[in-house]
C-alpha positions as CSV (number, residue, x, y, z in Angstrom):
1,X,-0.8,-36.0,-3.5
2,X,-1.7,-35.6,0.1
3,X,-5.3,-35.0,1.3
4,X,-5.6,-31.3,1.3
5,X,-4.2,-30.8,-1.7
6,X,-7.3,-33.5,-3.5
7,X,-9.4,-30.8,-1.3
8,X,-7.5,-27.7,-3.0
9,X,-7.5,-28.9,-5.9
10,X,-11.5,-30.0,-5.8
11,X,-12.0,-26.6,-4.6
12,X,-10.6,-24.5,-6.8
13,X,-11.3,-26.2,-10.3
14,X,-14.8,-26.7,-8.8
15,X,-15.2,-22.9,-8.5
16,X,-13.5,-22.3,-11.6
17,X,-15.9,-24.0,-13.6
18,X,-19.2,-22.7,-11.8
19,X,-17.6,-19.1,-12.5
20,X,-17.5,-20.1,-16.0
21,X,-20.8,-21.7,-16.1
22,X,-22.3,-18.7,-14.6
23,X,-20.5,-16.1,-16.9
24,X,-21.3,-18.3,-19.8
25,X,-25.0,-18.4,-18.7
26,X,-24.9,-14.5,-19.1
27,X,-23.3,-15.1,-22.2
28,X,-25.6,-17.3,-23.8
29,X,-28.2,-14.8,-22.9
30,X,-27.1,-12.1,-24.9
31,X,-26.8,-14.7,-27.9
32,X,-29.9,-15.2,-27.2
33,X,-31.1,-11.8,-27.5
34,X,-28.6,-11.1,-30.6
35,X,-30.4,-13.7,-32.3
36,X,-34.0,-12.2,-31.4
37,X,-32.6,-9.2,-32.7
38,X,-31.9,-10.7,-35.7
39,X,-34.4,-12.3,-36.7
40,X,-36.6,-9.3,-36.1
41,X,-38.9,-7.4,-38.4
42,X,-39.4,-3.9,-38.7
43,X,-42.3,-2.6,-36.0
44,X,-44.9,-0.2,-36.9
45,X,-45.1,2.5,-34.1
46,X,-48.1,3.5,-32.7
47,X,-50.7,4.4,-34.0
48,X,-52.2,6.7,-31.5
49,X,-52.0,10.7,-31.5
50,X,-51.8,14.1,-29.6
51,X,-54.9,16.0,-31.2
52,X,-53.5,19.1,-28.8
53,X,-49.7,19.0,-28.0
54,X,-49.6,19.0,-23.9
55,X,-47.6,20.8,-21.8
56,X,-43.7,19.5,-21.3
57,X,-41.1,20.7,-18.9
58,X,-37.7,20.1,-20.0
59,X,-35.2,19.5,-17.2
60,X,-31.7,20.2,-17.3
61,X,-29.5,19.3,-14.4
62,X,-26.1,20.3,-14.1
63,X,-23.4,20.6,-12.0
64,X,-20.1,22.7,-12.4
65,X,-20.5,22.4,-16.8
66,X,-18.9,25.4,-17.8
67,X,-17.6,23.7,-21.1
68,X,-21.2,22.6,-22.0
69,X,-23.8,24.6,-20.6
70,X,-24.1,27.7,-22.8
71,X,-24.6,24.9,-25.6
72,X,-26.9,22.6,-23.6
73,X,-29.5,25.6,-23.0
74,X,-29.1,26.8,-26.5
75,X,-30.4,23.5,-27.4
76,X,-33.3,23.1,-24.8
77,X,-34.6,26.5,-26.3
78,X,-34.4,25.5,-29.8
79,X,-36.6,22.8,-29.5
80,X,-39.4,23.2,-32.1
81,X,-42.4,23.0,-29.6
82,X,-45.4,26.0,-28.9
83,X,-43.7,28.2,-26.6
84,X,-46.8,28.3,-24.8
85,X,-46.5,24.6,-23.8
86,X,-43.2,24.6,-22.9
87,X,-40.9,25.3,-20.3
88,X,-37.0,24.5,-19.4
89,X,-35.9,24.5,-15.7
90,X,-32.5,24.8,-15.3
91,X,-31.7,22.4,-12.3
92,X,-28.3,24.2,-11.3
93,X,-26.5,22.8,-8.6
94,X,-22.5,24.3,-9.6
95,X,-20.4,25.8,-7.1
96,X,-18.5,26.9,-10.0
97,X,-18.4,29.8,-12.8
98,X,-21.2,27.7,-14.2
99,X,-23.7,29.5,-12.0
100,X,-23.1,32.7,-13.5
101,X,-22.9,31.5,-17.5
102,X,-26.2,29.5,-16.7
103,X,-27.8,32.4,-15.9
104,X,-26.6,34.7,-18.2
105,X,-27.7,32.5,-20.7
106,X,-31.2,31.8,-19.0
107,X,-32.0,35.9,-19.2
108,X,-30.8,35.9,-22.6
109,X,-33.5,33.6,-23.9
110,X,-36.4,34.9,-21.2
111,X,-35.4,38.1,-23.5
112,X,-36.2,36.2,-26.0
113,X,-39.7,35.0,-25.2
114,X,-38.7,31.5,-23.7
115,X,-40.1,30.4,-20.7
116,X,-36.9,28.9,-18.2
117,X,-36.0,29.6,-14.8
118,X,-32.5,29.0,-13.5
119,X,-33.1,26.9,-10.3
120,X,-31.1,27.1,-8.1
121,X,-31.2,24.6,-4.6
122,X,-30.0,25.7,-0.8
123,X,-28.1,22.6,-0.5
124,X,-26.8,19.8,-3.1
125,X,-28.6,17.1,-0.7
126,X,-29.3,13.7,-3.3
127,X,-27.3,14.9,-5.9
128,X,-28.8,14.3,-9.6
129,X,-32.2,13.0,-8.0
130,X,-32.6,15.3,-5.7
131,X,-32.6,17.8,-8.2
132,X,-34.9,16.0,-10.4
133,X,-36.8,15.9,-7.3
134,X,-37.1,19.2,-6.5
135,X,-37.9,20.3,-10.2
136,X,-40.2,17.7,-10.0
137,X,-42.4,19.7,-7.7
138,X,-42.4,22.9,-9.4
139,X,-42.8,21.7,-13.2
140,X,-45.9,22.7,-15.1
141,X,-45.2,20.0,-17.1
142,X,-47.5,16.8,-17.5
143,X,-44.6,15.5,-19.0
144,X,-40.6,15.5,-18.7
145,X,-38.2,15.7,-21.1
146,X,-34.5,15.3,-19.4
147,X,-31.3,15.7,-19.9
148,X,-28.2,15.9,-18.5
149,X,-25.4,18.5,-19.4
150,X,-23.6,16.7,-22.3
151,X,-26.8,15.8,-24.5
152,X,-27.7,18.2,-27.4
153,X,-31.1,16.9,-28.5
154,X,-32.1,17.8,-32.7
155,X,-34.5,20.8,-32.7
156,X,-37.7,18.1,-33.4
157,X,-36.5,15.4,-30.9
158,X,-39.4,16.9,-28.4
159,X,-42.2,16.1,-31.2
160,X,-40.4,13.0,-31.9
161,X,-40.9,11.2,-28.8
162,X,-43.9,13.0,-27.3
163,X,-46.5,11.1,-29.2
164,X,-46.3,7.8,-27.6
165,X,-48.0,9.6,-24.1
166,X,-51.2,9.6,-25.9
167,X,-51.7,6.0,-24.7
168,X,-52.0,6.9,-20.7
169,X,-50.8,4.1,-19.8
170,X,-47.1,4.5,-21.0
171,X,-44.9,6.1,-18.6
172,X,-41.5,6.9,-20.3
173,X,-40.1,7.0,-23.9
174,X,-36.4,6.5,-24.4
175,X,-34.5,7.6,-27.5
176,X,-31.4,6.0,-28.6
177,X,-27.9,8.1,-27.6
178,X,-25.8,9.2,-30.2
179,X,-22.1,10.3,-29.9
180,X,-20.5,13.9,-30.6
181,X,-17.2,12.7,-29.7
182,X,-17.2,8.9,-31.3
183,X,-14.3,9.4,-33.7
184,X,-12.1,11.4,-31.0
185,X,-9.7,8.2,-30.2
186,X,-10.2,4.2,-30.1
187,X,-11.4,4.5,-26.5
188,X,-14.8,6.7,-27.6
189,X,-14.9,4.6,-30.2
190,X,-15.2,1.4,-28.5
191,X,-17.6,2.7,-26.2
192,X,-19.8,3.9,-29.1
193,X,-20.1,0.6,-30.1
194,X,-20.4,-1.0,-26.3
195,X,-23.3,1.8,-26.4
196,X,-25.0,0.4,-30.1
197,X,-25.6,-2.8,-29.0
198,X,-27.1,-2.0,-25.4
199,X,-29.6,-0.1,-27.0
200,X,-30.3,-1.3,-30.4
201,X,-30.5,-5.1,-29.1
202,X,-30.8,-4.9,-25.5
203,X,-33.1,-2.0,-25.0
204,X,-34.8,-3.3,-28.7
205,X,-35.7,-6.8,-28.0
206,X,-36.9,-5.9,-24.3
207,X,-39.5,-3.5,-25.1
208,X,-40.8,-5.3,-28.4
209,X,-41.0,-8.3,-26.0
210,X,-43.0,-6.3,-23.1
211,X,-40.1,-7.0,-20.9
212,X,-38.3,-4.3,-18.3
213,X,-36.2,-1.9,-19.4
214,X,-34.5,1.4,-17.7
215,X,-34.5,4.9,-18.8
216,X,-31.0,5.9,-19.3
217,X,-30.9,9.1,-17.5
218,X,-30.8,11.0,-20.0
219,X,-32.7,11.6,-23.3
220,X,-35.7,10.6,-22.0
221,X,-39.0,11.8,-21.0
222,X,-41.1,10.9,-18.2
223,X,-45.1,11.1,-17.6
224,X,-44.9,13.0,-14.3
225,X,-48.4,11.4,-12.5
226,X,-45.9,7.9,-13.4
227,X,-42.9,9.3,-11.2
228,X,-45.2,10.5,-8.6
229,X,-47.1,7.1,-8.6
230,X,-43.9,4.8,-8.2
231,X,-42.8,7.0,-5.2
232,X,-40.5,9.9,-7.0
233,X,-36.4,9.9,-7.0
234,X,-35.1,8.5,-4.3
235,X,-31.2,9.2,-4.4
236,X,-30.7,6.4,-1.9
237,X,-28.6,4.9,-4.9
238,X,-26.3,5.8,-7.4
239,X,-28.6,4.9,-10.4
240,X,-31.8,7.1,-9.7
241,X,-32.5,6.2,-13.5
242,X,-32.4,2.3,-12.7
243,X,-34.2,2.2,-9.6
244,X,-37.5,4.7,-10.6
245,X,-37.6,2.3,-13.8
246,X,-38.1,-0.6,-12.1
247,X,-40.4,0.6,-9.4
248,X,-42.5,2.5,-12.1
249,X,-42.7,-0.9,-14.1
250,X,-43.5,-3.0,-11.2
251,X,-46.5,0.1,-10.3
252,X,-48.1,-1.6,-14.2
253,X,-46.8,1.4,-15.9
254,X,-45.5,0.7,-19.7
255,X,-42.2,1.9,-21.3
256,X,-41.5,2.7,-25.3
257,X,-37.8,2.7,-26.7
258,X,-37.7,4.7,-29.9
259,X,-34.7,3.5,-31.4
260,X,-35.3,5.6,-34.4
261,X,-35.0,8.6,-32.8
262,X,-31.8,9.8,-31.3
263,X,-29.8,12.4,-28.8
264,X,-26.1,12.9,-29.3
265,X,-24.1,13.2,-26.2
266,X,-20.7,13.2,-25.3
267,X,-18.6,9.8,-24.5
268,X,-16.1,10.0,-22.0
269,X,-13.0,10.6,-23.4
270,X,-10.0,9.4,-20.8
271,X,-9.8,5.8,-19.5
272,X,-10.2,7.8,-15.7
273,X,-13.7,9.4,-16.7
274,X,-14.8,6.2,-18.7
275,X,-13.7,3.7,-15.2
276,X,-15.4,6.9,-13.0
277,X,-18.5,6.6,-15.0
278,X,-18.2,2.2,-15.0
279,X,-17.7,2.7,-10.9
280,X,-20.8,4.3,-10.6
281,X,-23.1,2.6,-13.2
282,X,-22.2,-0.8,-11.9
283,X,-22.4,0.1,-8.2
284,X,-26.0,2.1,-8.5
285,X,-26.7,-1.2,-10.3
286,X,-26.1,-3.6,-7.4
287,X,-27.2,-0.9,-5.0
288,X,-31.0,-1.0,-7.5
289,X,-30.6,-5.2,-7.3
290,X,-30.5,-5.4,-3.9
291,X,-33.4,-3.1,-3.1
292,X,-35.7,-4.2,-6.0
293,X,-34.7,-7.8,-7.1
294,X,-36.8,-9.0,-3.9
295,X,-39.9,-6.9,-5.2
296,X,-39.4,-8.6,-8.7
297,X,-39.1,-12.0,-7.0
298,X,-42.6,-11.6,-5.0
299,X,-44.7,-9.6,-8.2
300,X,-46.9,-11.6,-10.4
301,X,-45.1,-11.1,-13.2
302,X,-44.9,-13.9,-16.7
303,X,-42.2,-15.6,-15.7
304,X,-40.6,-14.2,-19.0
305,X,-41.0,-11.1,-17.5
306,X,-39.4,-11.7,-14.2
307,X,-36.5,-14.0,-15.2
308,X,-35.1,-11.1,-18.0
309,X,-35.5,-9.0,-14.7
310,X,-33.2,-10.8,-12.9
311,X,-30.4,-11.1,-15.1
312,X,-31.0,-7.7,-16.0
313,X,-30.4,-6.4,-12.7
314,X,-27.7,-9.4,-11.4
315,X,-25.4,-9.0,-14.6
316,X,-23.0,-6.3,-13.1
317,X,-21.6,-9.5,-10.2
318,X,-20.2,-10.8,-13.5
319,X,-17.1,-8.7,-12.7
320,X,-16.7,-9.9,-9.6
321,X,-16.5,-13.3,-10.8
322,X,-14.1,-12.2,-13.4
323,X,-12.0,-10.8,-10.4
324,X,-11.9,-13.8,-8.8
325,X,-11.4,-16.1,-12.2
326,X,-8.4,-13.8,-12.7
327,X,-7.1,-13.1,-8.9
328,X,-7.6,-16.2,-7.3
329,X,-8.3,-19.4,-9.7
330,X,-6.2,-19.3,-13.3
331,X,-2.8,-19.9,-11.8
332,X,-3.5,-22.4,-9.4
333,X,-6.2,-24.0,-11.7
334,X,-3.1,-24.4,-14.0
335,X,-0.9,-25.6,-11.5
336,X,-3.6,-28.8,-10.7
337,X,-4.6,-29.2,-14.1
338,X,-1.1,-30.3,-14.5
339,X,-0.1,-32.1,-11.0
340,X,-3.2,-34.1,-12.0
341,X,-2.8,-34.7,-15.7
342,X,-6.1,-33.2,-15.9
343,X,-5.3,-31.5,-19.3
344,X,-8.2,-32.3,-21.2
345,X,-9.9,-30.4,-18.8
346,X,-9.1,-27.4,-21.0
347,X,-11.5,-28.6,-23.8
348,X,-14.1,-27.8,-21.4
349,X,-12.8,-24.4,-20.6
350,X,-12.6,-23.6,-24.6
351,X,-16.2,-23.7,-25.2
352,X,-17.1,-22.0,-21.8
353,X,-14.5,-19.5,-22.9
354,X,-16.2,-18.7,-25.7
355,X,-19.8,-18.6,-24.4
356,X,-18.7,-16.4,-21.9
357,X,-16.6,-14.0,-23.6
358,X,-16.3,-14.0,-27.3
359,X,-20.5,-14.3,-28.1
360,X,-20.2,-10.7,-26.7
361,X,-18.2,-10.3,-29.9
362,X,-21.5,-11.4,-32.1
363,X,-23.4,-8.9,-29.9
364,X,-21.5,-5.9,-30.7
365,X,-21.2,-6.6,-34.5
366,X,-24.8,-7.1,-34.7
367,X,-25.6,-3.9,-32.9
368,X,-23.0,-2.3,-35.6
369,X,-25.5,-4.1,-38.5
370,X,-28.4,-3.2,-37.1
371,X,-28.3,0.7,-36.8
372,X,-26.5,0.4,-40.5
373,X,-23.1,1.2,-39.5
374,X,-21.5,-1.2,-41.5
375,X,-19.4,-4.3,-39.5
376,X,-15.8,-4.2,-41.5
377,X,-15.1,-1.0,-40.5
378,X,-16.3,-1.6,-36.5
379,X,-13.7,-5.1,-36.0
380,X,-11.0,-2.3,-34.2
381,X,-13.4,-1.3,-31.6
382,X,-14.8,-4.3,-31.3
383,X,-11.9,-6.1,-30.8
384,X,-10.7,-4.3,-28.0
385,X,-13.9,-4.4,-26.3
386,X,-13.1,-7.8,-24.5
387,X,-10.0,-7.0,-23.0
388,X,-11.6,-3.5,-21.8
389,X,-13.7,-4.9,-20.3
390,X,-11.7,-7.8,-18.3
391,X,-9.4,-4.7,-17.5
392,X,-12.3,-3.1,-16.1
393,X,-12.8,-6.0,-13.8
394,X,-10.9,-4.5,-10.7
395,X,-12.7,-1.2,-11.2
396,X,-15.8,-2.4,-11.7
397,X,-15.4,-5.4,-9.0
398,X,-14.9,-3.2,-6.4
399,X,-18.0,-1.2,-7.3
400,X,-19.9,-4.3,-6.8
401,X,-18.1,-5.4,-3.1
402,X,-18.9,-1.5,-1.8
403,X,-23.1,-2.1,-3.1
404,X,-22.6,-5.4,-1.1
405,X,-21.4,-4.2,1.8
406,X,-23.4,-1.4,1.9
407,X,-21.2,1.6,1.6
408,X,-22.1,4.5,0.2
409,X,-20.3,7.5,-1.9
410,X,-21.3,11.0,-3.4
411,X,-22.2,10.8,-7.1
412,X,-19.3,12.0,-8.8
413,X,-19.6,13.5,-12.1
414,X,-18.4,12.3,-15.4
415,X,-16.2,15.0,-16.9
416,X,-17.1,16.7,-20.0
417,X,-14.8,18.5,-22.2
418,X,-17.6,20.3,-25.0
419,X,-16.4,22.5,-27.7
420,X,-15.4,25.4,-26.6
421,X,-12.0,27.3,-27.3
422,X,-10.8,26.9,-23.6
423,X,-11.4,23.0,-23.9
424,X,-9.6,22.9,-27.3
425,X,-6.7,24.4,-25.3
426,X,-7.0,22.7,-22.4
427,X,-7.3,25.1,-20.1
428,X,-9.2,24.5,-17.2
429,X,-9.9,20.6,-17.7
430,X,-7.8,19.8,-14.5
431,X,-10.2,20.7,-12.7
432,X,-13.0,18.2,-13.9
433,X,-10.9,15.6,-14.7
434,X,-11.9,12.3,-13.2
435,X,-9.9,11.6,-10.0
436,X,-9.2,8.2,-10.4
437,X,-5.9,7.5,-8.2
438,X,-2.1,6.5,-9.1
439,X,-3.1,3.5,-7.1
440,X,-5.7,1.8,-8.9
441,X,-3.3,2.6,-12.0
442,X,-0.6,0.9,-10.6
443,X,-2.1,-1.9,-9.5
444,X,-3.6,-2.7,-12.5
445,X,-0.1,-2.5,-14.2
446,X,1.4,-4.4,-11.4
447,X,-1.0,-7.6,-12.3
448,X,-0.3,-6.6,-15.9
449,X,3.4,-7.5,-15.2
450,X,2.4,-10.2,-13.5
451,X,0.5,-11.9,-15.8
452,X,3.1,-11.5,-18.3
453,X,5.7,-13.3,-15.8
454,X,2.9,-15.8,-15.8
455,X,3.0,-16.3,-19.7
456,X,6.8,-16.7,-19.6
457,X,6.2,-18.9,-16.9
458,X,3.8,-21.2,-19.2
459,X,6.0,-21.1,-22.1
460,X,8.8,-22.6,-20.1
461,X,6.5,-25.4,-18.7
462,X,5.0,-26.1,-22.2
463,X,1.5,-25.4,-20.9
464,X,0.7,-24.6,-24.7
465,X,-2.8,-24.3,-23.7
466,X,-3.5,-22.0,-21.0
467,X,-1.5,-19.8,-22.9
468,X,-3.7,-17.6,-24.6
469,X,-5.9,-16.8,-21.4
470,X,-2.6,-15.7,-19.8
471,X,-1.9,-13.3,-23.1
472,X,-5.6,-11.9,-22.4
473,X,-5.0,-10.8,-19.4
474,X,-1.8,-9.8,-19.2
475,X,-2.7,-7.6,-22.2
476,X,-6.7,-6.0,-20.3
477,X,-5.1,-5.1,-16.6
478,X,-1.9,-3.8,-18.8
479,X,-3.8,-2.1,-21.0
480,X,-6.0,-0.1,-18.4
481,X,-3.4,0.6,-16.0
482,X,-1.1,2.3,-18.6
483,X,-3.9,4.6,-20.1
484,X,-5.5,5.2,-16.6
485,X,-1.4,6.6,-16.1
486,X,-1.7,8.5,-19.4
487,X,-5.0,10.2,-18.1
488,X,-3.3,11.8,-15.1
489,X,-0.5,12.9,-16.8
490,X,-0.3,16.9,-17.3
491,X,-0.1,16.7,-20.9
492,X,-2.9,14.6,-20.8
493,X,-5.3,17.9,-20.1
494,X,-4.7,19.2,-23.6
495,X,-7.8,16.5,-25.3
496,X,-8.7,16.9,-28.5
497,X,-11.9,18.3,-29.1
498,X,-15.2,16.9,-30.3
């Protein structure tokens, strides 16, 4: 072997193995809070009360939700809460038919003795935030209760999460998201239980431990004086939600998950709306990393505190290395492996394999256990999770190069489909169906083939054990591309409903 191929050859096994090191670090981490999880006993909540129920504004915005917004502002005036201590704002920023259903509906309940205004802004300037934003200054509220277009909270979910504000120094309260559409196909599915274990291990063990957490966006509510103190929305990112958390936590404020209280919404229910709503979650998420990570660096924070901080906010480049694992380093770590009789090199990658990938399996089972929805019945979803999410790693990767290199892109919608008759019949999805392109589709089938030329490839060179890698990924970039396909197809529109 010649010089630069002992330099290739360094190089790329030496980056394959501090990819895995790193993904397995991230690995071991949520092992590590699956076990706190598990271990865990039953918290008493608080003990402090509300001897007079304050005033709440509830804030609903929405943009172009024809399927869902008669429903959503049915709920919001259900809630059982003294009508003279409440009111909705209907943040409205459609340039659709939803205008007009929004506020039909908001004059049928003023009729009715509720207080809501429909809200309507000159321009759509920062999106979701800016909306929030502008609510923000005309809510009587002390306290917010939001919620975005697909979320249909329980009539007593406003009395169920309001008590915690007693305490003034708590700043948000975050229920647990349920699913109206989990049993629709083995996509929702999946994502229900991808959902589970985010909150009822991740969101769980962070605030029992008096580490940072975010409000989700949604299902949430908000002591106003706490956005106003950590500077307001800012829509300078795509995760308003994210970035307000962490600033309002770094300000001293406290947050309270109530994981016993929960919000159904509605999971996204093609592989384009789920990898449009992935796209922007992980690039707000770098976008919020780069902006506050040097702030959580500098605070005097318990370094407990600070270091579940940063791998809180950082774990979104883990597809990027999984880009790079996959694109650049399997086939030619292979090819050295062998050239160097290096084989035993793959007992190393077996463990780090597992850290790095399958402990995510013992995180989504626990989640299942946890909230009581039985394990046995979950092993479909959860099996498929893996792969989905090494599919997503072109999607997602790409979200993380554009928050590193600093460009920026409109908040785009994830599309809802609700329960009315014309979204049983399909008519009129087209229009919010995600736009993800024929490219990114084909692409990902393209390395799909690929990788399977690849298996063939290792079968005929007896390379027994780099087998099943090459099987993994043939089967997550195949498996993506061809439903991303199925999504855009016209017969595709008709979805079955909720």
């Amino acid at each position: 072997m010649t010089m630069l191929a002992d330099i290739g050859a360094i190089l790329i096994l030496s980056s394959h193995y501090l990819i895995m090191v790193v993904l397995s670090g991230f690995g071991a981490h949520r092992l590590h809070l699956t076990y706190r999880q598990w271990r865990a006993k039953p918290e008493a909540e608080a003990a402090l009360r509300f001897a007079e129920l304050p005033m709440v504004t509830v804030q609903l915005p929405v943009f172009n939700e024809r399927h869902v917004i008669t429903r959503l502002i049915d709920a919001a005036a259900a809630l059982d809460y003294p009508r003279d201590r409440l009111e909705i704002q209907v943040l409205d920023d459609s340039t659709d038919e939803t205008a007009a259903i929004a506020a039909a509906r908001c004059e049928y309940h003023r009729a009715l003795g509720v207080r809501i205004e429909h809200v309507r802004r000159p321009d759509r300037q920062g999106f979701k935030a800016g909306a929030l934003d502008y609510g923000l200054a005309q809510a009587s509220g002390d306290f917010l209760l939001i919620l975005d277009a697909d979320f249909l909270p329980p009539p007593n979910f406003l009395r169920a999460l309001i008590d915690p504000f007693a305490d003034p120094g708590v700043a948000m309260v975050q229920a647990r998201w349920g699913y109206l559409n989990r049993s629709a196909s083995l996509l929702t599915r999946a994502q229900a239980v991808l959902l589970d274990a985010h909150f009822a291990i991740e969101h769980s063990r962070r605030a029992a431990g008096g580490l940072f957490f975010n409000f989700n966006g949604t299902a949430g509510i908000w002591r106003k004086a706490a956005i106003v103190d950590a500077g307001g929305w800012r829509a300078d990112t795509l995760t308003e939600d994210l970035d307000l958390s962490y600033r309002a936590q770094l300000a001293g404020w406290r947050f309270v998950y109530r994981g016993g209280v929960t919000c159904p919404g509605e999971l996204p229910g093609d592989m384009n709306a789920f990898k449009t709503q992935q796209h922007r979650w992980t690039k707000g998420s770098i976008e919020v990393m780069l902006r506050i990570l040097p702030a959580v660096w500098r605070a005097r924070l318990p370094f407990r505190v600070k270091a579940e901080a940063i791998i809180h906010l950082t774990s979104n480049l883990s597809y990027l290395l999984i880009v790079a694992e996959c694109l650049l380093l399997f086939v030619p770590g292979v090819l050295f492996r062998e050239a160097y009789h290096l084989d035993a090199l793959l007992w190393v990658d077996a463990p780090l394999f597992v850290m790095a990938s399958l402990s995510h399996i013992g995180f989504f089972l626990v989640g299942q256990r946890v909230l009581g929805l039985g394990v046995r019945g979950k092993l479909s979803e959860v099996a498929i999770l893996i792969p989905l999410l090494i599919g997503l790693a072109l999607n997602n990767g790409r979200a993380v190069v554009e928050a590193l290199l600093g460009q920026r892109s409109p908040f785009i919608r994830t599309p809802k489909q609700g329960s009315m008759e014309e979204a049983r019949e399909g008519l009129g999805l087209a229009a919010y169906r995600a736009a993800r392109s024929w490219l990114s589709a084909g692409v990902e089938m393209m390395l799909g083939v690929a990788y399977i030329g690849c298996c063939v490839w290792l079968v005929l060179q007896h390379f027994w054990l780099s087998l099943p890698f090459g099987l993994l990924f043939a089967a997550s970039f195949l498996s993506i591309g061809l439903s991303s396909a199925r999504a855009r197809l016209p017969h595709a529109r008709r979805i079955a409903p909720a």
